[in-house]
C-alpha positions in Angstrom: -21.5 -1.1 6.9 -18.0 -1.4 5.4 -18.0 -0.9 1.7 -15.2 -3.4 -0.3 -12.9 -2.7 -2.7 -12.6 -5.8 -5.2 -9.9 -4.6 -7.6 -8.3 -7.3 -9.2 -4.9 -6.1 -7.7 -5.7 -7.4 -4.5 -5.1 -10.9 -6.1 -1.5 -9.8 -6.6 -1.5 -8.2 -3.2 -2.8 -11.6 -1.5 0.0 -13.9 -3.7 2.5 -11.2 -2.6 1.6 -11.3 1.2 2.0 -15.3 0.7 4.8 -14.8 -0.6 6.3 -12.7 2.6 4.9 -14.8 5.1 7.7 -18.0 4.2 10.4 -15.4 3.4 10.2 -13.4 6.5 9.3 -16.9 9.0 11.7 -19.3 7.4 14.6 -17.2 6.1 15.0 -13.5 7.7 14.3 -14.8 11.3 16.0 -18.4 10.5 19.0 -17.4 13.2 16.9 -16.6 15.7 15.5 -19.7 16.5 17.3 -22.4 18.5 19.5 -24.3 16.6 18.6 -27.7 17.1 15.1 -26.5 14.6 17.9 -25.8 11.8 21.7 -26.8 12.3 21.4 -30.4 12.0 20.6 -32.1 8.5 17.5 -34.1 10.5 16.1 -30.8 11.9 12.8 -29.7 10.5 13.9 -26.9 9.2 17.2 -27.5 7.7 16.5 -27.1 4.2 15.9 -23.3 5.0 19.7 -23.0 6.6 20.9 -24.8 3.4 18.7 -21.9 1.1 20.1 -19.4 3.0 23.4 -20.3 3.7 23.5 -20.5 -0.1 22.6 -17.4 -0.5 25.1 -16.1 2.2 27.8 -17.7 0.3 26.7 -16.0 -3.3 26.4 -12.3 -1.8 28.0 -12.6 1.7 25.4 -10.2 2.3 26.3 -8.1 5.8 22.7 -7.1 6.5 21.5 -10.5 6.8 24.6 -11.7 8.6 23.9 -9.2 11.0 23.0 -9.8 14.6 22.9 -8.2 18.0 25.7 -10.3 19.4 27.7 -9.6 17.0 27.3 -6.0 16.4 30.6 -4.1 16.7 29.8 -0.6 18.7 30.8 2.1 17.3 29.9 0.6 13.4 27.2 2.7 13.1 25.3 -0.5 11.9 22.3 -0.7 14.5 19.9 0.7 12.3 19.7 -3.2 10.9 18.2 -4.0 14.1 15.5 -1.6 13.7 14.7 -2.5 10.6 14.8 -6.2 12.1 12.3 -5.0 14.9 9.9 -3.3 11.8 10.0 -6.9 10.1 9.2 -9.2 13.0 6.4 -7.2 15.0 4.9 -5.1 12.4 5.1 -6.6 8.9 4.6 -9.9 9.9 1.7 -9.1 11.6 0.5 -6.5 8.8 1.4 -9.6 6.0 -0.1 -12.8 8.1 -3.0 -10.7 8.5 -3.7 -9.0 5.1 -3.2 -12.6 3.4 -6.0 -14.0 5.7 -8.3 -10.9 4.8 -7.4 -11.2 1.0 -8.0 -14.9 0.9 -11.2 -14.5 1.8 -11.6 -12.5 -1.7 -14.1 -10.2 0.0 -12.0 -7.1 -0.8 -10.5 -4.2 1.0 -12.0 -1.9 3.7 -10.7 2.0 4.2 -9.1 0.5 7.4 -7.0 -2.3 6.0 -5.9 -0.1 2.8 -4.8 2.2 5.4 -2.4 -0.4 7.2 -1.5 -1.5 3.5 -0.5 1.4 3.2 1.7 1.8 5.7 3.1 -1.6 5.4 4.2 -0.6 1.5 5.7 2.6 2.9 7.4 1.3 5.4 9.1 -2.0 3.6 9.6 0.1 0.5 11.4 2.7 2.7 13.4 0.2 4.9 14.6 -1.4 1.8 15.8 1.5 -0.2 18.1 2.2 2.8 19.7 -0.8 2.6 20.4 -1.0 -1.5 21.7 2.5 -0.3 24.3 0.7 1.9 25.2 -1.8 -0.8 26.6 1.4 -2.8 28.9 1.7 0.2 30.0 -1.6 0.4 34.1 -2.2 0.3 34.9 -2.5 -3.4 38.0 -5.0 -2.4 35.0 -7.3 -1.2 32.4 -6.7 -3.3 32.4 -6.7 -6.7 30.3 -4.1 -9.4 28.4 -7.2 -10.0 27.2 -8.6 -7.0 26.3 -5.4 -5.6 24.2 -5.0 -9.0 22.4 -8.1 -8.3 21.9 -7.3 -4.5 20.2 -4.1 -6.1 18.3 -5.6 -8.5 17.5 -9.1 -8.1 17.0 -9.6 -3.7 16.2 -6.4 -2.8 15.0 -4.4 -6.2 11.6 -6.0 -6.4 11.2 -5.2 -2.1 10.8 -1.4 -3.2 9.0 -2.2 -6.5 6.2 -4.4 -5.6 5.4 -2.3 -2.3 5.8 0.9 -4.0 3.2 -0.1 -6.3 1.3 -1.3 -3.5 1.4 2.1 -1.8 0.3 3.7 -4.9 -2.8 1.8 -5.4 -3.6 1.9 -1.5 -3.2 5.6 -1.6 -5.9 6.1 -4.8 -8.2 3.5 -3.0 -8.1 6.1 -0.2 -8.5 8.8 -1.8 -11.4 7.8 -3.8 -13.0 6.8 -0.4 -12.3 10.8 0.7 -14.0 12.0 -2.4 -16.8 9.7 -2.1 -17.2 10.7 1.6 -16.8 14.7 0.8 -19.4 14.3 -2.1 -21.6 12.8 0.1 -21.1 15.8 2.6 -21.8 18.0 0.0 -25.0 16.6 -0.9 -25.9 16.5 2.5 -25.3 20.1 2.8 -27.1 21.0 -0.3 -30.5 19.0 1.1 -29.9 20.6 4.1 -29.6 24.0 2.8 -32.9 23.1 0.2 -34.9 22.4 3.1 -34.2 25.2 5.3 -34.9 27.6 2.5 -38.5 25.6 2.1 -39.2 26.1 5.9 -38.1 30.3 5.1 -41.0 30.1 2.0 -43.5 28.6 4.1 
């Protein structure tokens, strides 16, 4: 029988998968959907191409302009595509998923903290590599202050929120291995009480 965590941080951990589910669907993989879904104002999901073309024009952020077409050999920028491979078949998956699981307010099984777990790892990890590129951004392009709010205000809180995450995934774990060696241990002690009964009689 699974046993549930109900900490009251899985309320922030269910908003923040909602949260992920719209950002990663309708703005990270936004280009790589035909175009007739975005380009034109009547298309369903224009608004999105206005949002992030917006946001393209405020940062002319080279991550998200990236693509595989247009990925120059030799730029030593590819890793972008593995970290595009992470997002689209593992943490939208892991986010779709743990928002279903935490919506049903039933709490959190050893199992799921363990893919939490990995999930926070994994975007917090991803992330800080990239606010790590911004540093190396061309100066002549980018300025002190848009790098600063690349840093802190898009991707700041992707390392913050899942790092917390991680944290609190990792002590619900442990817990659950302390709880199972205790139980071991009282095992052993019974088992050891009642062989030393069997010895007296």
């Amino acid at each position: 029988m699974a046993i549930y965590n109900t900490s009251r941080l899985n309320y922030l951990w269910a908003a923040w998968f909602g949260l992920s589910i719209p950002v990663i669907l309708l703005i990270d993989a936004l280009p790589h959907y035909p175009s007739h879904l975005y380009l034109q104002p009547s298309s369903p999901l224009h608004p999105f191409h206005l949002l992030r073309q917006q946001y393209l024009l405020e940062t002319n952020d080279p991550i998200s302009q990236w693509s595989f077409s247009s990925s120059i050999p030799g730029s030593h920028d590819s890793w972008i595509g593995l970290f595009m491979y992470f997002e689209f078949f593992f943490s939208l998956p892991v986010v779709l998923y743990g928002f279903y699981r935490l919506a049903l307010a039933r709490g959190t099984t050893g199992p799921q903290e363990l893919l939490y777990l990995l999930y926070a790892l994994e975007t917090a990890f991803t992330t800080l590599i990239c606010i790590h590129d911004v540093f190396y951004w061309d100066p002549a392009v980018y300025s002190p202050e848009i790098k600063r709010k690349m840093v802190v205000q898009y991707l700041g809180p992707w390392v913050l929120v899942p790092s917390i995450m991680a944290i609190d995934m990792a002590r619900r774990i442990l817990g659950r291995i302390k709880l199972a060696d205790e139980v071991m241990e009282e095992r052993e002690r019974e088992e050891k009480e009642r062989t030393q009964r069997r010895k007296v009689q």
